[in-house]
N, C-alpha and C positions, 0 to 999 in steps of 0.2 A: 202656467207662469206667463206671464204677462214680460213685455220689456221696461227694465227700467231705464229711466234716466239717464243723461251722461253721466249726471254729476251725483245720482245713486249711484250707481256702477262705481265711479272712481271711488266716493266713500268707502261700497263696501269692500274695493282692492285696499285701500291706505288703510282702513279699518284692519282686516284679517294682516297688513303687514305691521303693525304695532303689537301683534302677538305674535309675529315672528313667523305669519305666515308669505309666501311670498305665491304669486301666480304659478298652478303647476304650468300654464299654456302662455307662452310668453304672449306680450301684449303688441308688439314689432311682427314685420314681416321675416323681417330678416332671420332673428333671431328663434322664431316659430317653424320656420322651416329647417333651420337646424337642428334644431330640438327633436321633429319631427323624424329627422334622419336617422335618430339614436334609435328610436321606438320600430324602426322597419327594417328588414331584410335586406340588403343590396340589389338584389333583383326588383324587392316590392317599390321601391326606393328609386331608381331609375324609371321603370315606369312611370311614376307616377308626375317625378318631377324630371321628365327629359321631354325634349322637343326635337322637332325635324333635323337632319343635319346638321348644320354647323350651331345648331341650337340660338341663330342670330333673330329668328324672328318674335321667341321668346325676350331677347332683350329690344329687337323693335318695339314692343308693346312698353315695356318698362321705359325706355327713354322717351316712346312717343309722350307718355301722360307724365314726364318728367317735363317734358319742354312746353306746355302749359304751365303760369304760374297763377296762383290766386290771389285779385286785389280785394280788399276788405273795403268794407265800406264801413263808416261809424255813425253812431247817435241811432242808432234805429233801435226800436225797443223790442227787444229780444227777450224778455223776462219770461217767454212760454214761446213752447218751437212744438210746431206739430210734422211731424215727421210722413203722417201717412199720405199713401196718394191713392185712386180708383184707377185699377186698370185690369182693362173685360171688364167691365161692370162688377169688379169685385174692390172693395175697398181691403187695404192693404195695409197695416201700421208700419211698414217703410218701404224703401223704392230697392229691398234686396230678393232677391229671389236663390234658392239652390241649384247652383247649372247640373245638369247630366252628369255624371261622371261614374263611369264602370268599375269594375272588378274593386269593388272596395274591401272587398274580404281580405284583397291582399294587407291591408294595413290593419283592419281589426274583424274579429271575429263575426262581428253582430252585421259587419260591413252599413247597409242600406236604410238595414231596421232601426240603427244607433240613430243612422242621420234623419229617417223619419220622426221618430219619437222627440228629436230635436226640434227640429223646426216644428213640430206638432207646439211644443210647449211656449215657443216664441211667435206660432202666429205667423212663419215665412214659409212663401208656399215653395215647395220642393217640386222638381221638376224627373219623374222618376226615370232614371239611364235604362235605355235598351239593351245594355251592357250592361244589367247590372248581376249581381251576388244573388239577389230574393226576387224573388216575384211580386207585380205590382198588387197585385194583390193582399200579400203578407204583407208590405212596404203601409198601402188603405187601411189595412185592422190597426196600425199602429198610430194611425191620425187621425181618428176622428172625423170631423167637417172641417179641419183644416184643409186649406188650398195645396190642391199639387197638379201636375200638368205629367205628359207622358211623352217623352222625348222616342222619335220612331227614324231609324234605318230603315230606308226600303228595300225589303229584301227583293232576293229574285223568284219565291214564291208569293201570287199575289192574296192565294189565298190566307198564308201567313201573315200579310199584311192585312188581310181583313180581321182575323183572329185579332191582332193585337189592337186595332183598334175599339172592337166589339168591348173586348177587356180594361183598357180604359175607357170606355165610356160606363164599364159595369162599375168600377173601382170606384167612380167619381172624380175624374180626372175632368177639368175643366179646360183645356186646349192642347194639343195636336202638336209637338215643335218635331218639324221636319229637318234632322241634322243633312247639311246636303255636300260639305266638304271633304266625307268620308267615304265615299263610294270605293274608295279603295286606301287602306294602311299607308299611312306616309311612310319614308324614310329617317327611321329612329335608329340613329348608331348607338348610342345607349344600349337601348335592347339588344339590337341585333350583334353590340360586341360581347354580351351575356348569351347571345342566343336562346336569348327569352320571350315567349309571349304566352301570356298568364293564358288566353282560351285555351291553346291547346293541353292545360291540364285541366280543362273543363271548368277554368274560374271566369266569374263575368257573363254567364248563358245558362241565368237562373231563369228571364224572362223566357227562354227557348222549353228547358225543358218541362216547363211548367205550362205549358201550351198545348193543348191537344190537335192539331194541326201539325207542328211540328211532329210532336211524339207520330204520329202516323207517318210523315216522312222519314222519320230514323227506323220505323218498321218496316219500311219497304223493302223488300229482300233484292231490289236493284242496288239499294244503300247500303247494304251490310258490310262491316268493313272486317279486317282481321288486322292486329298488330304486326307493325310496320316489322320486314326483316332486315332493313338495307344496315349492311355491318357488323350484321351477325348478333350473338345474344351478348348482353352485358349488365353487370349489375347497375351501372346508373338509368338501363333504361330500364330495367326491371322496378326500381327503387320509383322513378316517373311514372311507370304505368299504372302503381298502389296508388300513388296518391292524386294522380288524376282519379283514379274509383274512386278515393276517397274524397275529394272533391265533388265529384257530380251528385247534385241533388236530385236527380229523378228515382222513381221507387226501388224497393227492394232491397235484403240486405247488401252486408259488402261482399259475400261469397258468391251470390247472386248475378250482382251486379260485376266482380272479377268473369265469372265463368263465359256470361255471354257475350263478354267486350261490349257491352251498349253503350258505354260511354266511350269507348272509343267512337265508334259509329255516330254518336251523335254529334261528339266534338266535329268529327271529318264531316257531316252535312253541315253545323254551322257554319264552318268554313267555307263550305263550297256555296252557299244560299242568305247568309249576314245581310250583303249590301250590293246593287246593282248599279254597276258605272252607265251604263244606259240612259238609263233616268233623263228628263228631258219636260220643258217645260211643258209641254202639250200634256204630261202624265199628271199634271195638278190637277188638268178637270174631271178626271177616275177618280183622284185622293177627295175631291168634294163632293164626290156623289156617295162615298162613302161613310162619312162622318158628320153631321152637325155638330159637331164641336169647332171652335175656335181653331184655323190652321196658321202658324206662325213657318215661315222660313229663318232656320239658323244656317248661317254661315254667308251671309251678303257682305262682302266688301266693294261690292261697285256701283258705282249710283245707277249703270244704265240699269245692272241686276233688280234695283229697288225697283225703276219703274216699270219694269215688267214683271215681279209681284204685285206690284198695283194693278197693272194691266188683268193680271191672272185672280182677282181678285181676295187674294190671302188676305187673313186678319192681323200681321204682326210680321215683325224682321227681327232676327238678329243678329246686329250687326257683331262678327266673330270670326277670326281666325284660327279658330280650336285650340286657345290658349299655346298658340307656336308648334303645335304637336304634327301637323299637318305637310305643310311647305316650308321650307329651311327659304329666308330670306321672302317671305310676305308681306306686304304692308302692315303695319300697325293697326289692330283694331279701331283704336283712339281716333289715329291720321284717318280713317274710311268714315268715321261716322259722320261727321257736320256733310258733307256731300250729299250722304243719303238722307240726312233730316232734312235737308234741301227739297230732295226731289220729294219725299212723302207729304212735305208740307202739314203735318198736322193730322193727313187723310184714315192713316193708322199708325199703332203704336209702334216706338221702336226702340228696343232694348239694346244693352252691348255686355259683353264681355270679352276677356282675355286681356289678361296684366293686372288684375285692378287686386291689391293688394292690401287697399287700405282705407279708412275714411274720405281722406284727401281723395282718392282716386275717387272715389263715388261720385265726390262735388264735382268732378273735371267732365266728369263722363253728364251729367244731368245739367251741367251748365250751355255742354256743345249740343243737348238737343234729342238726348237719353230720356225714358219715362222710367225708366226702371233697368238694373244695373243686375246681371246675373253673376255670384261668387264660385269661384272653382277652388284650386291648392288650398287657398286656406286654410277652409272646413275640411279638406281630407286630412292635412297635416293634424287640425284638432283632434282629429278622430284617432290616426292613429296614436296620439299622445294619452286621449282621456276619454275614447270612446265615446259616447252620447254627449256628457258632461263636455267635452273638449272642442265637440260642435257648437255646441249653445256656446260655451266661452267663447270662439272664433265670430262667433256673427253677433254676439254682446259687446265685443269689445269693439268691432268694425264700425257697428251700428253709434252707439257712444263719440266713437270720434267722427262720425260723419254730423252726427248732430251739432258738436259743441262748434267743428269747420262751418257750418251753416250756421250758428248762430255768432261766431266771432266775426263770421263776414257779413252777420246785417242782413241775416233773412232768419223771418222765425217759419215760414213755411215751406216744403220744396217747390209752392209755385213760384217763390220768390228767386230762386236761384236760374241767372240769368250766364250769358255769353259775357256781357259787360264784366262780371267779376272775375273774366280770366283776362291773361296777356300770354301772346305767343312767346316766350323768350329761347335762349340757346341754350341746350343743356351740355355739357363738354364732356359728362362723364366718367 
């Protein structure tokens, strides 16, 4: 499947609603996230849609890209809009890409593979989470020669990081995105007033046990772990410990996999070896001796940060606040970028996300100096609403009005979308 048109798409929604059919995945932000809420668990639910602390940097991002407005320009002939752009020497039929995003089993089954097969069919290249459900591997069978990239945590084993690189480069993973704002779990009250987090019942660490690197590290009999006793026995932790087995995908059956606790043991390695706060920029010249792929930094909000991935010679930024999940009270995505398209000047590419929720947002982000725009909540919310089908809808319907805001404003191509057609205004909200 190919993308259609805005104004196919609207067709065939007005179309299917004269027979009384109505959108199952609503076509608003707002409203899609609601919706969303029904289809998920409370625990799945809070993770997915909570952020740092006061949860204020998630609405930083929403009011930063509210307080840009969009001036229209008229009389330009917009009778045909080409949407795609080249980026890495890959051309691309729009400027969306799939951001990372982990443990998606929590909201449907298929989690990784739904959203692979999705963007497989539309042509947007997905960017597969080091956190994810499946292995990027499984994630590659399901796409074809469509685009997809391999988003990497540095662990604190470096041999693990050679492994997962090797494996995206086997899968066909076309660039490297180095998430760098997560060296350690932010402060999620959400979660933690549920006392939830999805790895420790082995959700989210499909890339791990699907790793032979790994697997030999959970074999280490210095690693061996035995279920926890602090508290004594109880049936909700008994009832946890089944379905973390039943969770973990590494081999063997469920009798198997109860007797020897592996999955405990492996959950407790990934915890202990996920992500190294250490990290430091001198460690970029190892990560490039490593890979000939394409290396992007996610998580730049500083310009001086940009120039010294320029300096380190990285292929790409992005420019990201980990959609508010991160730091309670951080700058705005939005507010960080035009800075760092400052400093890059053009030199390499620079993406963004976190907030961007809708057509409009796309144009705000590509006006201030964005080549391309990575989606996060959206597409999970579709997923957990309509599975595969509810992705496609999410990035159909995005895509559609990012088009028709680009052509009502007097550009029929995305090189034509400039700074000129925004205005800073106040938002009060």
């Amino acid at each position: 499947m190919s993308l259609l048109s805005a104004l196919q798409r609207q067709k065939e929604i007005y179309t299917a609603g004269f027979s009384g059919r109505r959108p199952l995945v609503p076509t608003d932000a707002a409203t899609l996230a609601q919706k969303a809420e029904e289809y998920c668990s409370k625990k799945a639910y809070a993770y997915i849609a909570g952020g740092a602390g006061a949860q204020d940097t998630i609405d930083n991002n929403r009011q930063g890209l509210r307080r840009w407005s969009i001036v229209p320009q008229m009389l330009r002939d917009v009778s045909e809009r080409d949407l795609s752009i080249t980026l890495l020497g890959r051309k691309l039929p729009s400027p969306l890409l799939a951001a990372p995003i982990g443990v998606l089993d929590l909201v449907h089954p298929e989690g990784d593979l739904a959203v692979a097969r999705a963007c497989s069919r539309l042509g947007v290249p997905m960017i597969y989470s080091n956190q994810a459900s499946f292995a990027m591997e499984d994630c590659a069978a399901e796409m074809g020669e469509s685009p997809r990239w391999f988003q990497l945590y540095w662990s604190k084993s470096d041999a693990l990081v050679q492994s997962f690189l090797r494996r995206a480069e086997q899968c066909g993973c076309e660039a490297i995105v180095v998430t760098l704002d997560t060296t350690m779990l932010g402060w999620r009250p959400r979660d933690l007033n549920l006392g939830y987090l999805p790895f420790s019942y082995a959700s989210g660490i499909g890339q791990y046990v699907s790793d032979p690197i790994f697997v030999e590290l959970v074999g280490d009999p210095k690693t061996a772990a035995q279920v926890e006793t602090e508290g004594g026995f109880s049936f909700t932790k008994l009832f946890n410990f089944i379905r973390l087995v039943r969770n973990y995908k590494g081999g063997g059956s469920f009798t198997q996999k109860f007797r020897s606790k592996l999955p405990v043991t492996a959950v407790r390695k990934f915890t202990d070896i996920y992500s190294r706060p250490s990290i430091s920029w001198q460690d970029l010249g190892w990560l490039r001796k490593q890979t000939q792929l394409p290396i992007l930094l996610k998580g730049i909000l500083q310009a001086g940060d940009a120039q010294k991935a320029l300096d380190h010679g990285v292929n790409g930024i992005i420019v990201s606040n980990h959609g508010g999940r991160q730091i309670g009270g951080a700058i705005a995505a939005i507010d960080a970028l035009p800075d760092i398209v400052q400093v890059i000047n053009g030199q390499i590419p620079v993406l963004m996300d976190s907030g961007i929720r809708d057509g409009a947002d796309v144009f705000k982000a590509l006006a201030l100096g964005a080549e391309a725009v990575c989606l996060g909540r959206p597409y999970v919310y579709g997923l957990a609403i309509d599975g595969q089908l509810g992705v496609e809808a999410v990035f159909r319907n995005i895509i559609a009005e990012f088009e028709l805001t680009m052509g009502l404003s007097g550009c029929s191509r995305v090189a034509d979308i400039s700074h000129d057609l925004l205005k800073r205004t106040q938002y009060y909200g």
